[in-house]
N, C-alpha and C positions, 0 to 999 in steps of 0.2 A: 622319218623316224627320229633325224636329230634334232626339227624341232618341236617336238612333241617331246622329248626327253628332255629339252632347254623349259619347257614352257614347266614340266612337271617342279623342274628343281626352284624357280622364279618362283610357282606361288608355294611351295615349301617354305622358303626364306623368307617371303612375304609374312607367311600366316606366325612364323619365328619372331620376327622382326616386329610386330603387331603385340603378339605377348610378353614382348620384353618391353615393349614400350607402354603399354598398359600398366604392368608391374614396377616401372618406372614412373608412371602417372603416381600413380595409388602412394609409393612411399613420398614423393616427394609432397602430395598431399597429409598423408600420416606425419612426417617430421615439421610442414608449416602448423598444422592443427594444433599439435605439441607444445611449439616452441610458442604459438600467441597464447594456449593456457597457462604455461609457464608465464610469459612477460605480464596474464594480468593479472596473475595471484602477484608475482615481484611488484606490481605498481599500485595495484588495489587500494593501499593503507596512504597514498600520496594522492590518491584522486579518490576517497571518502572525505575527503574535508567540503567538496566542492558539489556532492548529493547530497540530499536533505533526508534527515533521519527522523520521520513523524515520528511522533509517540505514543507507546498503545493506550487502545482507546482505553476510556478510564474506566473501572468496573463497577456493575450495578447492585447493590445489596437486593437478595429475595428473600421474602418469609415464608415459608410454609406453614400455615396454620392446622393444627387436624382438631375436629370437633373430639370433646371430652361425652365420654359415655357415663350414662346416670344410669345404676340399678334400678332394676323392675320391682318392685313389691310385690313380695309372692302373692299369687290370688288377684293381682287389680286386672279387672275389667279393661277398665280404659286408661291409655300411656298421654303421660301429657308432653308434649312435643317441648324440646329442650330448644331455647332460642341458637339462632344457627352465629356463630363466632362472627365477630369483627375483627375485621383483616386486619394486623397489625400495620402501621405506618411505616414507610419505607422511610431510611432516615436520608436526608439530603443531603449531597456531600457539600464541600463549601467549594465555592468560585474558585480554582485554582490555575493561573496564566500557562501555557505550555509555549506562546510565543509571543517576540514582540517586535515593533515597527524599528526594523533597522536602520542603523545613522546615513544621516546625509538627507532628502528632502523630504516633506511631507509625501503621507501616500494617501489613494483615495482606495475607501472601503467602502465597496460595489455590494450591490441589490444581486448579481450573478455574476457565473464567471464570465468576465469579457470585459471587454472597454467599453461594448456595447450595450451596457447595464447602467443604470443610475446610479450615481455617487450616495451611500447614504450618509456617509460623513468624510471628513477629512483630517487624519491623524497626524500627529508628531513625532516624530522618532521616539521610541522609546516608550512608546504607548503599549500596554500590555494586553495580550489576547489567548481567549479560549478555544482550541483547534477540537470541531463538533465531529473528526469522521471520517469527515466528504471529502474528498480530493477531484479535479476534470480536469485534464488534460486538455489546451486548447491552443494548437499552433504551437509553437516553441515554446509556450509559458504551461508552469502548471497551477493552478489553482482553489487553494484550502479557503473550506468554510468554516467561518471563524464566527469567537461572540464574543464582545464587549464586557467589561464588566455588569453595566446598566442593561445589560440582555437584548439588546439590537444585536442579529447578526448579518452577517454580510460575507463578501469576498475579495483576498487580495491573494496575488500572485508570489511564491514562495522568493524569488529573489528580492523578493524589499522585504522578507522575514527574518529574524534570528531565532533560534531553538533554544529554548530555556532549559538550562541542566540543572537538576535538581540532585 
């Protein structure tokens, strides 16, 4: 009988002892969650210098054309078919750089993302580029596809980049 009344009050305490330490888990998970959104909204604005902030893509003019309706002449037989519109010309924006070959050594501007890609040219600091988009991610590096003034494009890796602020 006493132990059967020892065993009863043991998982009592147990089953006690289990939900205080659960509710114990839980906050002290609740207060670290907390505290690292806290520390990265406080650091955020110290480590944006050091993420690369592409720029949005650029935008494309559309025409909408709608055909012009000709009166019927009262009484005609037969409609003579109104030539159907030419599509207005989309106008071309001009060649404008978003980035360029940052200081320090030449860089090689790749056929695709990789080292494992052919070199299509070789730049000098300070060379100016048109970012087409595309970004891949490959191993630690990431990788923007870019265009030349002269319309060769190609690819280089964002840390040999700088961001052109306009």
């Amino acid at each position: 009988m006493i132990d059967q009344e020892l065993s009863t009050r043991i998982r009592q305490r147990s089953r006690q002892s289990g939900i205080w330490l659960g509710l114990a888990m839980g906050l002290a998970i609740f207060i670290a969650l907390t505290g690292f959104i806290w520390l990265y909204a406080r650091l955020a604005p110290v480590f944006s210098d050091f993420v690369s902030r592409l720029p949005a893509a650029t935008p494309t003019a559309t025409v909408t054309v709608t055909p012009e309706r000709t009166p019927l002449a009262s009484g005609s037989a037969a409609r003579t078919p109104t030539p159907p519109a030419t599509p207005a010309t989309t106008p071309t924006l001009a060649w404008e750089p978003t980035h360029r070959v940052a200081q320090g050594a030449r860089v090689n501007f790749r056929a695709g993302p990789g080292t494992q890609y052919d070199v299509v040219a070789t730049l000098d600091p300070g060379t100016e580029l048109r970012f087409l988009g595309e970004q891949e991610q490959v191993g630690n590096a990431t990788w923007l596809h870019l265009e030349l003034p002269d319309g060769r494009d190609g690819w280089i890796r964002t840390v040999d980049l700088e961001l052109i602020r306009r």
